[in-house]
Residue, then its C-alpha position, 0 to 999 in steps of 0.5 A: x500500500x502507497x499511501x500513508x494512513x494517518x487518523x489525527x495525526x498519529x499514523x495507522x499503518x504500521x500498527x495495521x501492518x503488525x496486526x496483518x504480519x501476526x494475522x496474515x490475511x490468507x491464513x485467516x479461515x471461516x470461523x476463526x476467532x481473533x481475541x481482544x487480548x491478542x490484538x490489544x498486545x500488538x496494538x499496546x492499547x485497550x480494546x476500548x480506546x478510539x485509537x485500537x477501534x480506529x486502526x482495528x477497522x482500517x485492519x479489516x477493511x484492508x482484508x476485506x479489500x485485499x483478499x474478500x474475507x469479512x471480519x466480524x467484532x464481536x462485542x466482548x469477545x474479539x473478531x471472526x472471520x465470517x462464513x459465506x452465510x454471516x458475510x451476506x448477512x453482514x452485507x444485507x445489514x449494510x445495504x438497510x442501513x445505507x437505505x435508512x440513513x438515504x431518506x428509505x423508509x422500513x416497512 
């Protein structure tokens, strides 16, 4: 990637760059579950601070782009990566809520 990612001022890259080194993306398998306590010792920041947010959702979007796999939070937990079904399921969530947030109405 040749762009240099900086969220306020502190760069993303090399923390996401440690994340995809320690999870590399085609290794990563349906199912797997990637615990708050393993990223929160590559990152050194808690699970809830902006930062470990920031550069955990740039992480996965990267993966998501690169290779087609989606990576799930999971509140309390940590991350899975998601099975074909939990991936439209995901993705069905999305396009409603780019609706709703478009002016749609839910029926």
């Amino acid at each position: 990637m040749s762009q240099v990612l900086v969220e306020g001022g502190v760069p993303v890259a090399p923390d996401v760059n440690r994340i995809r080194e320690a999870f590399p993306d085609r290794s990563l398998e349906a199912g797997q579950i990637i615990y708050h306590g393993y990223v929160q010792e590559l990152l050194g920041e808690p699970p809830e601070s902006a930062r470990y947010r920031t550069v955990t959702n740039r992480w996965r979007r990267d993966v998501e782009d690169s290779v087609g796999k989606v990576i799930l939070a999971v509140r309390g937990v940590g991350f899975i990566v998601a099975d074909d079904h939990a991936k439209s399921e995901s993705e069905g969530k999305r396009l409603k809520k780019g609706y709703l947030s478009a002016g749609g109405v839910e029926k």
